[in-house]
N, C-alpha and C positions, 0 to 999 in steps of 0.2 A: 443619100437622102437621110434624113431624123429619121424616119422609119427603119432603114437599114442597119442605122450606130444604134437606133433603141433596139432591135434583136440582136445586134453583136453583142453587146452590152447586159445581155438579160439575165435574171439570176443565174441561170445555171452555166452563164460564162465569168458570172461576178464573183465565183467561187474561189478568190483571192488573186484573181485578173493572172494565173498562173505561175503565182507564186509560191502558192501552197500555204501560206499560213491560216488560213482562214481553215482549210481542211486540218492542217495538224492542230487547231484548236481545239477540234473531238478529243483527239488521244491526249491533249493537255488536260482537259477538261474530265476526266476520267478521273486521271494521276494526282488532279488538284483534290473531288473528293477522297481518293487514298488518303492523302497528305492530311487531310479535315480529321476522319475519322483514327485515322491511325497515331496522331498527334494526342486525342485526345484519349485513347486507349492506352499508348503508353507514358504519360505524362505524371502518372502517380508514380510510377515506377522510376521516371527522371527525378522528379520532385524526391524523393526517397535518397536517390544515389547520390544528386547533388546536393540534396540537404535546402535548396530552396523551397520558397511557398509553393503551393501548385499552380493558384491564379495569378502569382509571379512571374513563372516558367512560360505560361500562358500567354500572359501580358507582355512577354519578350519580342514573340513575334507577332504580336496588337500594334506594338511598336513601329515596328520596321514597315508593318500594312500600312499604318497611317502616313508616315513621314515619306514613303515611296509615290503614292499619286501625287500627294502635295509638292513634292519638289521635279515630277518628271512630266508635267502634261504639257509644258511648253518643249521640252527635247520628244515628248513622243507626236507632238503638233509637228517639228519639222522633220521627223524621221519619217513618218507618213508619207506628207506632201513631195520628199525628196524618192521615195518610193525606196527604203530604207526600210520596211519596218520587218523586213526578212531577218536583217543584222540585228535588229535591236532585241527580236524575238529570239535567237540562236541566243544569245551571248546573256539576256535573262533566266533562259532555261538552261541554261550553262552554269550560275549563280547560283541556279536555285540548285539543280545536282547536288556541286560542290557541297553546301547546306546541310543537305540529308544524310549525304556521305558522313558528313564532319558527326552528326548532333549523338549517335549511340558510340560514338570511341570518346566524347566529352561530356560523360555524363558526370565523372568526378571530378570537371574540374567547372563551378558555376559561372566564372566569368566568363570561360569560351564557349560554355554551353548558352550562356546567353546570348553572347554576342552572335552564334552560328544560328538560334531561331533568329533573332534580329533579322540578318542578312536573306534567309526563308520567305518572311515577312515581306519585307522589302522589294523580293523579287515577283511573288506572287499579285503585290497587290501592283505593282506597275504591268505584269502581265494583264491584271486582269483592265486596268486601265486603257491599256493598246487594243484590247479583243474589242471592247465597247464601245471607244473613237473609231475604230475600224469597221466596225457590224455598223454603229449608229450613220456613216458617211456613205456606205454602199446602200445599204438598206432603207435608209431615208425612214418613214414613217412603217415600214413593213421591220421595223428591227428588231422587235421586241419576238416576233416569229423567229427569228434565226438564232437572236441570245435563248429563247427557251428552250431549243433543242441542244444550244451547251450544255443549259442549265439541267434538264435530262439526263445526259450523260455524266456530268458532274456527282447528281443521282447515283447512279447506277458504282461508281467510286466509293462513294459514300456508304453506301449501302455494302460493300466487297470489303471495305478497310477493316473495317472488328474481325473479320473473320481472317485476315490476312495477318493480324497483329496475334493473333490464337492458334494459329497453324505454322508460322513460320516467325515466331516473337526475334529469331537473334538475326533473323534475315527483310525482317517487311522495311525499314528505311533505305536500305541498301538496293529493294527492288524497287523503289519509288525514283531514287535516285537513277539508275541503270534506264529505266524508262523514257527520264528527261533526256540523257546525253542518247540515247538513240533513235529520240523525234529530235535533237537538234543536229544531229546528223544526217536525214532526211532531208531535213529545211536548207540545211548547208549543200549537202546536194544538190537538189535545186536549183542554187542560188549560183553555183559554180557553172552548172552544165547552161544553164538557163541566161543568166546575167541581169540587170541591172530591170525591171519590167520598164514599158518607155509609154510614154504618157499617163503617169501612174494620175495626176491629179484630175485630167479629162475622167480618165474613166472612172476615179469614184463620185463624180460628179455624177456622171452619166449623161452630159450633155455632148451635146452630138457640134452643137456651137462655139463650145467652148477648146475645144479638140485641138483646134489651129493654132488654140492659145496657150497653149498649156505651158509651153518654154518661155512663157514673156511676163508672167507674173506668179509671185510668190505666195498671193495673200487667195486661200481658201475662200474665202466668200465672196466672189467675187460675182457668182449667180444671180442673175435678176432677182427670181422668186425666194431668196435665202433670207428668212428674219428671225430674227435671234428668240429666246424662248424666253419670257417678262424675266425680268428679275425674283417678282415674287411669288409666281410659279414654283422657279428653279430651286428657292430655297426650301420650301415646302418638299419639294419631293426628293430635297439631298436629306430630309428629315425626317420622308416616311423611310427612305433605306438607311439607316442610321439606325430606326428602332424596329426596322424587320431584320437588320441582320444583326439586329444584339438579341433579339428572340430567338432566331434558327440558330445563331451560334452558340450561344446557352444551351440548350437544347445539343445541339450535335456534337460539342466537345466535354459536354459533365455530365449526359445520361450514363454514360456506361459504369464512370463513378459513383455516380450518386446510388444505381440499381447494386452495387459489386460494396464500394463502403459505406455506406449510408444505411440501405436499407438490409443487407445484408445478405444479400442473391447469388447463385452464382453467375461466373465468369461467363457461362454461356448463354443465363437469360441476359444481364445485360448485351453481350452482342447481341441477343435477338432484339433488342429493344432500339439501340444503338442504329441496327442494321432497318430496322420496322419504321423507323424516323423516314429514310431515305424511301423506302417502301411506298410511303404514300407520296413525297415526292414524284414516284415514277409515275404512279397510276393517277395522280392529280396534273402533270405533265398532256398526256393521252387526253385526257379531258379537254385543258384548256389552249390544246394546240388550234384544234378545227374552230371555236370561240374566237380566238383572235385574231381571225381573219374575216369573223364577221360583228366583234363587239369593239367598241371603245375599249382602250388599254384601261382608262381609267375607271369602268366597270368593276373587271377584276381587282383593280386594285381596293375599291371598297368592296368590292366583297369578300375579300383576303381579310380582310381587317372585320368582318361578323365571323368566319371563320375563326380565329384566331381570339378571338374573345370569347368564342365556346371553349375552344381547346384550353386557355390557359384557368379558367373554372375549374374542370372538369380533372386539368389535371391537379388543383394546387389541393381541393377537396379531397380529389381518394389519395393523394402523396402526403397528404400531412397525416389521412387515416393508416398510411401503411408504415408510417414513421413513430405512430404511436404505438404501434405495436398488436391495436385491438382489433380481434376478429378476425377473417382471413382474408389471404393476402390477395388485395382487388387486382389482379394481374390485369384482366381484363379493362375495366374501365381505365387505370392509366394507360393501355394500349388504346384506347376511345381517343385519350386526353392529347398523346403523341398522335395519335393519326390526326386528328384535328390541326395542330400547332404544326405538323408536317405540310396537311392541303394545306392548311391559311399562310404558310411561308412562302411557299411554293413559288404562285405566282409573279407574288412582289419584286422581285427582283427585275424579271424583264421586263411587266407591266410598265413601274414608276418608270425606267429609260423609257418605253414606246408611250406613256403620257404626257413627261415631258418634250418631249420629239415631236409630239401634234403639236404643240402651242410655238416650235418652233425650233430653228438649229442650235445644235450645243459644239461649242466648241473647244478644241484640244485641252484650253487648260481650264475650261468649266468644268468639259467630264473629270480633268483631272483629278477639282476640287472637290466633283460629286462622288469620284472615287474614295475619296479623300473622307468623307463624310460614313461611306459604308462601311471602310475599316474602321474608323472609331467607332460605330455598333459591334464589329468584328471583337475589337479589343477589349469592348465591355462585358460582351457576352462571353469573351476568357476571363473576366478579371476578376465581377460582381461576384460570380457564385460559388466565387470561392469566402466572401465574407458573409453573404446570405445563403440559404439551402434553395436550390433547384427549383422547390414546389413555391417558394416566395419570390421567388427575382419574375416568376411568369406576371405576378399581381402587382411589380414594379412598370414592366416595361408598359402592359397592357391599357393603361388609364391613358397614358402620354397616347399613345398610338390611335385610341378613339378620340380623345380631344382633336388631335390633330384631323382624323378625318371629318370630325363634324366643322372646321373650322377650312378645308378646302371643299370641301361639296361646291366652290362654283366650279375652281379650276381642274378640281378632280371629280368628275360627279360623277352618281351612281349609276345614274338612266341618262343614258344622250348616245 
């Protein structure tokens, strides 16, 4: 009966229909923020060896983010549907290893050090591509609850990288690296002992009707109740992640510069400031888990966005005061301004997928494209502040970001 496939079926059987990748997302998702935080900790240091700019260096693996969604949401649409997406995820975080491995023995030489964040890039942002076709398919409109709790852990990476970059400088990419090839090891496991999962596109449908049919048609949408999310929705909110992740990425990869050469701190308040980022992250995490199982995604998302226009005040105000030199140094209130710019990021991410996921299905090479969109905020938030300082790229990004929300309040609205 439907009642029986809809308890087979239930989240806590939907936990990658036992495949495992949905669970080795955690420990991806971990390693990714390492990768965030420890990028941007030693990158002055890269930038130095190899003599390239730093929002160069930056902008290397902006690259490889942007150009990875954009060209694999149709190969990760059929790697899904074929119930592939175990291989697809093995042989990414395999890429990306290799990457980490390569980027501290190529630090003198710029073309390969470029080319080795490129392929980083690349790999990261197609994972992160697959996580969000895969969470948005199983999860349906509860999706934005499953990507937060990535996004959580993500966190908690985040927040561990400056101090893994300070503790163990000639070893942290190396353990970044060693990380990935022994979750793709796991997954490989799996995948051998396990084999092929078999009715993979029944069950992320979740239709109990559709079950019979799973080896007779190729095309995903094949659901009655399936209708695609408007067009002018979708661009909108490929636009609010575009400039929430050029904020948080500004922000998580040139605080610990800016506090270390900028303003002239040491090496451990920046990590605390660095690490303080992620901090509120977690504790804004906590907050808006039990929320989004009783608010509209699209709540959160404007409220992210009044958040987030304190925060970048508050911080461009006391950053430009501690840049000038007068008085003493507002530790505190730029701790206000990052805790701020921290909760208001926060949620954005899984919000925007879970508001656009009400208005309707996204598909493999939409999320693609929507991927596609995140990393070019990724890419800017490496690139800009390297030509403007820190405390101004916040009073860049933040106009566009309120324009934008005043101008979807239907489709995004505050209250409903």
């Amino acid at each position: 009966s439907r009642l029986v496939v809809s308890a087979r079926y239930s989240v806590s059987g939907i936990m990658g229909y036992g495949t495992g990748v949905l669970q080795a997302y955690h420990v991806y998702y971990f390693n990714r923020g390492l990768t965030t935080t420890i990028l941007g900790a030693t990158s002055l240091k890269l930038a130095h060896d190899s003599g390239m700019a730093q929002n160069n260096l930056l902008a290397m693996r902006g690259i490889g983010f942007i150009i990875g969604p954009a060209l694999s949401g149709s190969a990760l649409g059929k790697a899904i549907w074929s119930g592939n997406s175990q291989a697809a995820f093995i042989f990414l975080l395999l890429l990306k290893a290799v990457s980490q491995f390569a980027v501290p023995n190529l630090s003198h030489y710029p073309t390969m050090l470029g080319l080795a964040l490129f392929w980083l890039g690349f790999s990261m942002g197609v994972i992160a591509t697959l996580v969000e076709v895969l969470t948005c398919k199983i999860y349906k409109d509860k999706c934005s609850f499953a990507l937060t709790i990535y996004f959580a852990v993500y966190a908690v990476g985040g927040m561990a990288g400056p101090y893994v970059t300070i503790y163990a400088p000639n070893h942290a990419w190396q353990i970044m690296g060693w990380i990935d090839v022994a979750l793709a090891a796991v997954v490989m496991k799996s995948r051998l002992l396990q084999g092929k999962p078999r009715n993979w596109k029944a069950k992320i449908r979740g239709d109990a009707e559709e079950a019979g049919k799973a080896e007779m048609s190729e095309n995903p949408h094949t659901s009655a109740n399936c209708r695609k999310c408007p067009t002018g929705t979708y661009v909108k909110c490929c636009l609010f992640v575009l400039l929430s992740e050029a904020i948080q990425t500004s922000l998580s990869s040139w605080i610990f510069t800016f506090m270390y050469d900028s303003l002239g701190q040491t090496k451990s308040l920046a990590a605390f400031f660095s690490s303080f980022f992620y901090v509120t992250f977690i504790m804004m995490r906590v907050v808006t888990l039990p929320l989004q199982l009783r608010l509209r995604d699209s709540v959160l998302v404007q409220a992210s966005v009044i958040i987030i226009t304190a925060g970048a005040l508050v911080f461009y105000y006391y950053a430009e005061q501690a840049e000038s030199g007068s008085g003493i140094f507002p530790e505190r209130m730029l701790l206000l301004g990052v805790a701020l710019l921290g909760a208001g990021t926060c949620p954005l991410g899984s919000s925007i997928i879970g508001a656009m996921r009400y208005h309707g299905d996204i598909s493999a090479e939409r999320m693609g494209f929507f991927c596609t969109a995140s990393t070019i905020g990724t890419m800017l938030g490496m690139w800009i502040p390297g030509l403007v300082t820190l405390s101004k790229v916040q009073l860049l990004w933040t106009p566009m970001l309120v324009a934008l929300s005043f101008a979807s309040c239907h489709d995004v609205p505050l209250w409903g």
